[in-house]
Backbone as XML, in Angstrom:
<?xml version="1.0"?>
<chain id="A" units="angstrom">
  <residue number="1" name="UNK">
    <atom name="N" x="-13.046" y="2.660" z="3.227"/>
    <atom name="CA" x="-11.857" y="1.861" z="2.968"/>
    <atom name="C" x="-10.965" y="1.885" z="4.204"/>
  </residue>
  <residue number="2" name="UNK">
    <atom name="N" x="-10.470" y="0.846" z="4.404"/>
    <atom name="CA" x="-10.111" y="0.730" z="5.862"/>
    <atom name="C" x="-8.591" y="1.269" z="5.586"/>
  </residue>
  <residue number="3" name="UNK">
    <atom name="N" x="-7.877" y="1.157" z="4.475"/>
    <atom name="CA" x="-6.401" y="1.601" z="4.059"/>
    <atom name="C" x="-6.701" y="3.008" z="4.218"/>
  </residue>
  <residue number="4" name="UNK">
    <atom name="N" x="-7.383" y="4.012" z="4.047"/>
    <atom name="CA" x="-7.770" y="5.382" z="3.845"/>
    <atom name="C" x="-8.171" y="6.112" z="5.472"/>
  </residue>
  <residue number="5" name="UNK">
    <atom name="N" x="-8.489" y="5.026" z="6.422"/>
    <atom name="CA" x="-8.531" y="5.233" z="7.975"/>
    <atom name="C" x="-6.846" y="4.980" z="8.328"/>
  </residue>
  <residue number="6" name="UNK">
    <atom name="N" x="-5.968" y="4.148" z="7.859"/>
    <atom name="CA" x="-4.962" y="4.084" z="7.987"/>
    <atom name="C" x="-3.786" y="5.175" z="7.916"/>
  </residue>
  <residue number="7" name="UNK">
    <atom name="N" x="-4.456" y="5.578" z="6.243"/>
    <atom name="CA" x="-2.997" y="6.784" z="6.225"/>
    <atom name="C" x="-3.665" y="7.981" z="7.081"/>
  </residue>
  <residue number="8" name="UNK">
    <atom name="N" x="-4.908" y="8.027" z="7.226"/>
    <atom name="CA" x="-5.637" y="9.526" z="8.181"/>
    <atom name="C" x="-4.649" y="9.724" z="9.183"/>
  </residue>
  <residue number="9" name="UNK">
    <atom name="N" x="-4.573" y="8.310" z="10.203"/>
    <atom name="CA" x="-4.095" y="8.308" z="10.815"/>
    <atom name="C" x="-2.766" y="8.310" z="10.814"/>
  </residue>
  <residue number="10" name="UNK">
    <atom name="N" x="-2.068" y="8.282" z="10.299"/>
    <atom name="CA" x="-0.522" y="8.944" z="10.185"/>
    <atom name="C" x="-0.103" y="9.961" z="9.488"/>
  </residue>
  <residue number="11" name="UNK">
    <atom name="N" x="-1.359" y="10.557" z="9.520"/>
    <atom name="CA" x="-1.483" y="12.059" z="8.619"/>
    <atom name="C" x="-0.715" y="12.611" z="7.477"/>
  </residue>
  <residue number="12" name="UNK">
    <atom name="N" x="-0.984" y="11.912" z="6.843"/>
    <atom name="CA" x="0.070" y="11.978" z="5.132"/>
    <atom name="C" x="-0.203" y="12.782" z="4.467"/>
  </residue>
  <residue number="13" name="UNK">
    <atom name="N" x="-1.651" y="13.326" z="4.620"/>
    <atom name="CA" x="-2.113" y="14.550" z="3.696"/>
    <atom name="C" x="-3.199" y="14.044" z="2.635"/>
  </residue>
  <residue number="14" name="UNK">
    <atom name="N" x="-4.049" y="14.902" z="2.437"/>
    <atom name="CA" x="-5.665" y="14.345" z="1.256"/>
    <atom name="C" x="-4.641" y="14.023" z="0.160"/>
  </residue>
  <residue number="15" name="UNK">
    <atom name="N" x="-3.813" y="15.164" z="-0.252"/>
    <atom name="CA" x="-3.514" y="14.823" z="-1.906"/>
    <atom name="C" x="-2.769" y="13.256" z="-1.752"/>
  </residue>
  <residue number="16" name="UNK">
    <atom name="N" x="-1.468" y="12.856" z="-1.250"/>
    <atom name="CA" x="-1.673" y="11.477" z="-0.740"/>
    <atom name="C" x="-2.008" y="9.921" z="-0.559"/>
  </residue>
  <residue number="17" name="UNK">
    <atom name="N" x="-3.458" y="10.866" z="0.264"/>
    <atom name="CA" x="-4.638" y="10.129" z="0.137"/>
    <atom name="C" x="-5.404" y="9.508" z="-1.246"/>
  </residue>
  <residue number="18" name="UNK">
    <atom name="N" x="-5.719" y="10.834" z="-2.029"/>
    <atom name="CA" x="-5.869" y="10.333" z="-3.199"/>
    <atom name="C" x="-4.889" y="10.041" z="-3.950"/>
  </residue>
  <residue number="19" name="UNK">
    <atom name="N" x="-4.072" y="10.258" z="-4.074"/>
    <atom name="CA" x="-2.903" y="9.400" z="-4.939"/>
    <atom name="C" x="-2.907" y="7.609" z="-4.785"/>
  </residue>
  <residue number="20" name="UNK">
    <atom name="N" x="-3.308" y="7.564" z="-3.402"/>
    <atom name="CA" x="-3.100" y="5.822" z="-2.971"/>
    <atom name="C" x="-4.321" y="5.559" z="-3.221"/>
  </residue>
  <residue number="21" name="UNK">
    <atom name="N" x="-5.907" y="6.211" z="-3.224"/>
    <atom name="CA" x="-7.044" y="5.440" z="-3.683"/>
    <atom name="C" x="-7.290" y="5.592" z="-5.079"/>
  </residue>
  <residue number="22" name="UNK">
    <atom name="N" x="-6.314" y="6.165" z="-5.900"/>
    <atom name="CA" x="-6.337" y="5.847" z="-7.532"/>
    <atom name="C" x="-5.377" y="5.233" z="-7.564"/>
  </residue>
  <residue number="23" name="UNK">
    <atom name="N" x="-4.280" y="4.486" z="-7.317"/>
    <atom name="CA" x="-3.570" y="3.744" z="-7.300"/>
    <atom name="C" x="-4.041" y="2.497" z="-6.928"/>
  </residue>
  <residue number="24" name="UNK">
    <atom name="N" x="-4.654" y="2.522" z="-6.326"/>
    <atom name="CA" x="-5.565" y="1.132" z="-5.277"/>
    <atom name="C" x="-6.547" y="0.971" z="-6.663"/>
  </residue>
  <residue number="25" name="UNK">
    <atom name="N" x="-7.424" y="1.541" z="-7.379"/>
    <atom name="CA" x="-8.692" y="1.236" z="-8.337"/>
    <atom name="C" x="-8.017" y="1.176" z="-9.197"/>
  </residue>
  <residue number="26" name="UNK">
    <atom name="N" x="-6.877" y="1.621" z="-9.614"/>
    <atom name="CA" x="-6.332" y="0.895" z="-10.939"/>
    <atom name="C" x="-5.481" y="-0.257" z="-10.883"/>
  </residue>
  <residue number="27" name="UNK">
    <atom name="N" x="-5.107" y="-0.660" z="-10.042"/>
    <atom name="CA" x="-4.268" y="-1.771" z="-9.815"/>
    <atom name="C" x="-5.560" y="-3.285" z="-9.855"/>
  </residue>
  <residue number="28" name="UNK">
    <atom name="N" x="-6.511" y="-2.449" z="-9.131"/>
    <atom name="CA" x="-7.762" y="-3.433" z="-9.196"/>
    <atom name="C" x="-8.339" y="-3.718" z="-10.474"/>
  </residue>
  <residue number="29" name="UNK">
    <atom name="N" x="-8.812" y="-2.768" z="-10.980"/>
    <atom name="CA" x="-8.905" y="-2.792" z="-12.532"/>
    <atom name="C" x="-8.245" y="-3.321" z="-13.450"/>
  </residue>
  <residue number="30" name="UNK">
    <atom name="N" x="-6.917" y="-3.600" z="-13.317"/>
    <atom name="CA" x="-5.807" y="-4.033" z="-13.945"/>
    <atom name="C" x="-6.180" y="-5.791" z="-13.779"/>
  </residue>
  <residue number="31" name="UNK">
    <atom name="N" x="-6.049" y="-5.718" z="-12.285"/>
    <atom name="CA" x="-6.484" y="-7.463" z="-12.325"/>
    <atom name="C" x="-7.281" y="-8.043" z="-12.611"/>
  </residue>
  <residue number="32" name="UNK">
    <atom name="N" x="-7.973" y="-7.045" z="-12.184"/>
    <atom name="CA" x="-9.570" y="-8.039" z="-12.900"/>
    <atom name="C" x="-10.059" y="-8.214" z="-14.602"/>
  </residue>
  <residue number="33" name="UNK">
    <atom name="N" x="-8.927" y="-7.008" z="-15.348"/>
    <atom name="CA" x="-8.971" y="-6.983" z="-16.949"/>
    <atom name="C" x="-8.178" y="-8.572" z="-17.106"/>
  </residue>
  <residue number="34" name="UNK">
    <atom name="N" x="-7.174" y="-8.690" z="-15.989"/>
    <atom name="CA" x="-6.330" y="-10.153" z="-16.794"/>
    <atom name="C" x="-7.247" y="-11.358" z="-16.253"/>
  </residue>
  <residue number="35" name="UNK">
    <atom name="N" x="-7.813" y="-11.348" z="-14.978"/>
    <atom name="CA" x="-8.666" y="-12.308" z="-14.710"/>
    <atom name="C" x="-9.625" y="-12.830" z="-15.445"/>
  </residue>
  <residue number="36" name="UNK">
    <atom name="N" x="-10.138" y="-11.341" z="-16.039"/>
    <atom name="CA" x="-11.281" y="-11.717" z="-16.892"/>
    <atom name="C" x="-11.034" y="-11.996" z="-18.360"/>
  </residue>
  <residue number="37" name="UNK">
    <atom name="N" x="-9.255" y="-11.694" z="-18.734"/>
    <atom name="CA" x="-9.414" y="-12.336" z="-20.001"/>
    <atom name="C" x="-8.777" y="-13.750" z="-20.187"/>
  </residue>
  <residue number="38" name="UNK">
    <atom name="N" x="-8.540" y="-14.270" z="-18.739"/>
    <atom name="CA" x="-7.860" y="-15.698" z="-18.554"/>
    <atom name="C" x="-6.266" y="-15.404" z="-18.714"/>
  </residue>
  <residue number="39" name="UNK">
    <atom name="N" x="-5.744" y="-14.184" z="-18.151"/>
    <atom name="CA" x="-4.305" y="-13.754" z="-18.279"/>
    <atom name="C" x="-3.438" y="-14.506" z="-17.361"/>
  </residue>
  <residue number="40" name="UNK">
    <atom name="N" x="-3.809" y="-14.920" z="-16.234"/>
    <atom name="CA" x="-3.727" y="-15.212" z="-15.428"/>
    <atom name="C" x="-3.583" y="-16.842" z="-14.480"/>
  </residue>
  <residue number="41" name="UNK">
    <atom name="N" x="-2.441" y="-17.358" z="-14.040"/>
    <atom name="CA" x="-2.221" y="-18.792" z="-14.115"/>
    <atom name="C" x="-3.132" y="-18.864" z="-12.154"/>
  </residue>
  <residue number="42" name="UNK">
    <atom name="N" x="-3.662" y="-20.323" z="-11.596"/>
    <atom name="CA" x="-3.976" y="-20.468" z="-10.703"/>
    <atom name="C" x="-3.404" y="-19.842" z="-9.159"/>
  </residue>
  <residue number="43" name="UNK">
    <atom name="N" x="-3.276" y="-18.862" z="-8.695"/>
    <atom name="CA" x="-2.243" y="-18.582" z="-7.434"/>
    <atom name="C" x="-2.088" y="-17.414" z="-7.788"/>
  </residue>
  <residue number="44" name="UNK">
    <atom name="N" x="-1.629" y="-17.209" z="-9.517"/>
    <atom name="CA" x="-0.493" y="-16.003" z="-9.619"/>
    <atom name="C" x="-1.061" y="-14.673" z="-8.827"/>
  </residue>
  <residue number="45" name="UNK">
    <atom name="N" x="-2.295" y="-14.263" z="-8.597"/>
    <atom name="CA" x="-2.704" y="-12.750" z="-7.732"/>
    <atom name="C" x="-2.401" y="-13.084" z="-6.486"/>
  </residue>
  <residue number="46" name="UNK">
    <atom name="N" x="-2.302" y="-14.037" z="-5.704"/>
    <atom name="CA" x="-2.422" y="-14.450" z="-4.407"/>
    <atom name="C" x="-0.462" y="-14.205" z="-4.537"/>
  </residue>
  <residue number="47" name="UNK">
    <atom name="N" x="0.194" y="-15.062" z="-4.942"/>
    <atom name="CA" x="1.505" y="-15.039" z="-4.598"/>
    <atom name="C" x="2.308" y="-13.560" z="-5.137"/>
  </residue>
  <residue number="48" name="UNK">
    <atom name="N" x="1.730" y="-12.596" z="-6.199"/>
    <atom name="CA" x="1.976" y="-11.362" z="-6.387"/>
    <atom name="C" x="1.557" y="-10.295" z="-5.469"/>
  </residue>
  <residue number="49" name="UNK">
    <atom name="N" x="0.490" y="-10.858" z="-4.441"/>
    <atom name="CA" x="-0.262" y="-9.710" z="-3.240"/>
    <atom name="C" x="0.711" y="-9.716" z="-2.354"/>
  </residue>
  <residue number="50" name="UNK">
    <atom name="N" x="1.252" y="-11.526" z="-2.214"/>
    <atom name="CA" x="2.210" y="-11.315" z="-0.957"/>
    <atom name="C" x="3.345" y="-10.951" z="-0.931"/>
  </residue>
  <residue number="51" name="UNK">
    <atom name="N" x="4.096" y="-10.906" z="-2.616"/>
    <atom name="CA" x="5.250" y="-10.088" z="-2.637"/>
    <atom name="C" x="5.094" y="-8.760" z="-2.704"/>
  </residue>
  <residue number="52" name="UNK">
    <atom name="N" x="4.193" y="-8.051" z="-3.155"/>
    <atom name="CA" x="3.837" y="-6.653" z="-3.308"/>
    <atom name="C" x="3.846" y="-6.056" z="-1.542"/>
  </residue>
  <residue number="53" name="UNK">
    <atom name="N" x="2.916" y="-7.128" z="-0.980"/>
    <atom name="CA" x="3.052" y="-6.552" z="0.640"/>
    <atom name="C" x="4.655" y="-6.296" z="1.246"/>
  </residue>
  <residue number="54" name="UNK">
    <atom name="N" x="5.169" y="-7.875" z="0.722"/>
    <atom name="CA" x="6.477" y="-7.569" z="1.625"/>
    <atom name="C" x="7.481" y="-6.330" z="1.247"/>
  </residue>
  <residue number="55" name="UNK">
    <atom name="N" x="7.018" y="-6.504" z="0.049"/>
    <atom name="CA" x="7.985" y="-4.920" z="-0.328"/>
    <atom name="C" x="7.551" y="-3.778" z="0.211"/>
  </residue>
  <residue number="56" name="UNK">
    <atom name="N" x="6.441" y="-3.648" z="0.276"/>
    <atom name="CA" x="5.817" y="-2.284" z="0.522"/>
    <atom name="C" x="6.233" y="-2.038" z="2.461"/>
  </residue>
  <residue number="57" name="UNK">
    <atom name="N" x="5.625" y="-3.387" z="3.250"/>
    <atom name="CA" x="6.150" y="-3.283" z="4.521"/>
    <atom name="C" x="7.464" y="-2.843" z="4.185"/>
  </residue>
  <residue number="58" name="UNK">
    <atom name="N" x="8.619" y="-3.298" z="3.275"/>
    <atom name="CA" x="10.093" y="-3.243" z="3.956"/>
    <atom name="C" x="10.131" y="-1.188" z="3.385"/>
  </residue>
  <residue number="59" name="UNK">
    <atom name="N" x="9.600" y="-1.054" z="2.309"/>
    <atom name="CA" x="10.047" y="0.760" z="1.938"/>
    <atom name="C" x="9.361" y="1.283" z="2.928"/>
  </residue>
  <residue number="60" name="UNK">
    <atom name="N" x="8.178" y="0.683" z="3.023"/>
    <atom name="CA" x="7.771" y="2.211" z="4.618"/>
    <atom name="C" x="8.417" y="2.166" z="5.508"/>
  </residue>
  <residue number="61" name="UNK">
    <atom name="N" x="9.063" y="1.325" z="6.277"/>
    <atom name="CA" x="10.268" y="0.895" z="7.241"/>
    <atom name="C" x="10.501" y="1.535" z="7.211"/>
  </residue>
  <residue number="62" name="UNK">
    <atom name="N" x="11.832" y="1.696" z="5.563"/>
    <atom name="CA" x="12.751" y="2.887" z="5.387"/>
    <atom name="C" x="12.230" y="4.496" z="5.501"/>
  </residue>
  <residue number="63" name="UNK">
    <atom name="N" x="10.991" y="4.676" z="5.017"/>
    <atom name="CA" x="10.330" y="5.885" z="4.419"/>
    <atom name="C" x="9.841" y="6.352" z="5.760"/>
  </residue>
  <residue number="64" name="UNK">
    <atom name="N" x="9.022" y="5.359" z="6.753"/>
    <atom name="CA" x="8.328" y="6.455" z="8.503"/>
    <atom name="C" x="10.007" y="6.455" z="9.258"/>
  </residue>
  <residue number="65" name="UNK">
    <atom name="N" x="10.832" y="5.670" z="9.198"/>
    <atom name="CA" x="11.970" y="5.968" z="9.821"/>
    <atom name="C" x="12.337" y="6.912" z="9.806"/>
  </residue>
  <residue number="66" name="UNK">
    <atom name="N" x="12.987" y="7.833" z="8.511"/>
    <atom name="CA" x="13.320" y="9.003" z="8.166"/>
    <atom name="C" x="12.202" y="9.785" z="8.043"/>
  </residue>
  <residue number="67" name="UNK">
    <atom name="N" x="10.981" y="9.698" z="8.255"/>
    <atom name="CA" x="10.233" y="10.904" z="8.335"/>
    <atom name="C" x="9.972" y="11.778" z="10.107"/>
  </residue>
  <residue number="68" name="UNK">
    <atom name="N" x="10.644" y="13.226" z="10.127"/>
    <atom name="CA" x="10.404" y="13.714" z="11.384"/>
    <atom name="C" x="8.985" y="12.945" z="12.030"/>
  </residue>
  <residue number="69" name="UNK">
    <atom name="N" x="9.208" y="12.951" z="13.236"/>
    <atom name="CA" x="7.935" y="13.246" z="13.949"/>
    <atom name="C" x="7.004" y="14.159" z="13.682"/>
  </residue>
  <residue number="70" name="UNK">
    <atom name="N" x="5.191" y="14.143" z="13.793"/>
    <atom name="CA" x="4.719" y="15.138" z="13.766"/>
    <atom name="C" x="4.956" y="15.358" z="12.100"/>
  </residue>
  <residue number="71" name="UNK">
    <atom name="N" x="5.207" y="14.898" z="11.524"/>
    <atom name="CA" x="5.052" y="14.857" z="10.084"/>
    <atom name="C" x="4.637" y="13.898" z="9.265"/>
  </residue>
  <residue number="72" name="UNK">
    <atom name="N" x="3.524" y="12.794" z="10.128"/>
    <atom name="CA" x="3.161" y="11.698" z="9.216"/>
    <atom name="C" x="3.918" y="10.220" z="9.440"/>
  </residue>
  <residue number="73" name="UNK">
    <atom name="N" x="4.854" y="10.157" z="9.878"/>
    <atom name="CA" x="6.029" y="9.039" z="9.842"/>
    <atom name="C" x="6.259" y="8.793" z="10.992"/>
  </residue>
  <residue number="74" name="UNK">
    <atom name="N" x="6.252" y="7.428" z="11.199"/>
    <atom name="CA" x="6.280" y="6.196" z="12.230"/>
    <atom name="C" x="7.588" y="5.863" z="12.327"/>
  </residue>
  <residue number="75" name="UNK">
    <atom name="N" x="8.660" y="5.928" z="13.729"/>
    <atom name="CA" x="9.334" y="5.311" z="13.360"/>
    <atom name="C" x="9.615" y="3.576" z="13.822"/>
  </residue>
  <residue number="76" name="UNK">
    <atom name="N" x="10.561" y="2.998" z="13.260"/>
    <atom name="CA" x="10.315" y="1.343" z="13.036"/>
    <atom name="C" x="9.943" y="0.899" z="14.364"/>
  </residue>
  <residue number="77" name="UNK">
    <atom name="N" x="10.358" y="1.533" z="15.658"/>
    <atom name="CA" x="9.553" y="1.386" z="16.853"/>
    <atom name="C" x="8.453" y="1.088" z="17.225"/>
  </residue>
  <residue number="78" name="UNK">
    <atom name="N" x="7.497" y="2.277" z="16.749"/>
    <atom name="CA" x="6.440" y="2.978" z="16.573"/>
    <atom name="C" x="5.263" y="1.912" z="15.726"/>
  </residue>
  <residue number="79" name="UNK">
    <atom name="N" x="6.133" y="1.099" z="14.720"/>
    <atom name="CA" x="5.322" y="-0.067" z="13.864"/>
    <atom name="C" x="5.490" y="-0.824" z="14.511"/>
  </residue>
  <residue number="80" name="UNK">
    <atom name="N" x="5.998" y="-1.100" z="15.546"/>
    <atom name="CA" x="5.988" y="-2.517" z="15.884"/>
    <atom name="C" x="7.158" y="-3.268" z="15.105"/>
  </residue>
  <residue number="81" name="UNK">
    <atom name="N" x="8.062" y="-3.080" z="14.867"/>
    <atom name="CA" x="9.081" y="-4.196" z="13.934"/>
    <atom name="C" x="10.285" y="-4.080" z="15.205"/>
  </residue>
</chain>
């Protein structure tokens, strides 16, 4: 999983790690239960991925900003923003 080479690299820690790849298989699971029972209107996963991203970009902002150096956390520099 290419998200799981991601947090390695900003060293967040295994437990973490697994916290975000059971979070990741149930969120998947979740969609594909409404997909597959026709829950779901034309777009709606596509336009919910891209608000889910933008939020998530804007809290890590906040979240590698305030994290020391050498402890996992990027700051907004450091991402590129």
């Amino acid at each position: 999983m290419t998200f799981v080479r991601q947090l390695d690299l900003i060293d967040i820690g295994k437990t973490r790690v697994g916290i975000a790849v059971r979070d990741y298989i149930r969120a998947f699971t979740q969609r594909s239960r409404w997909s597959d029972d026709n829950l779901l209107l034309p777009g709606e996963i596509s336009k919910y991925e891209r608000r889910r991203a933008w939020t998530l970009c804007q809290r890590s902002r906040v979240v590698c900003s305030r994290t020391p150096p050498g402890r996992g956390g990027l700051t907004v520099a450091q991402q590129g923003a």
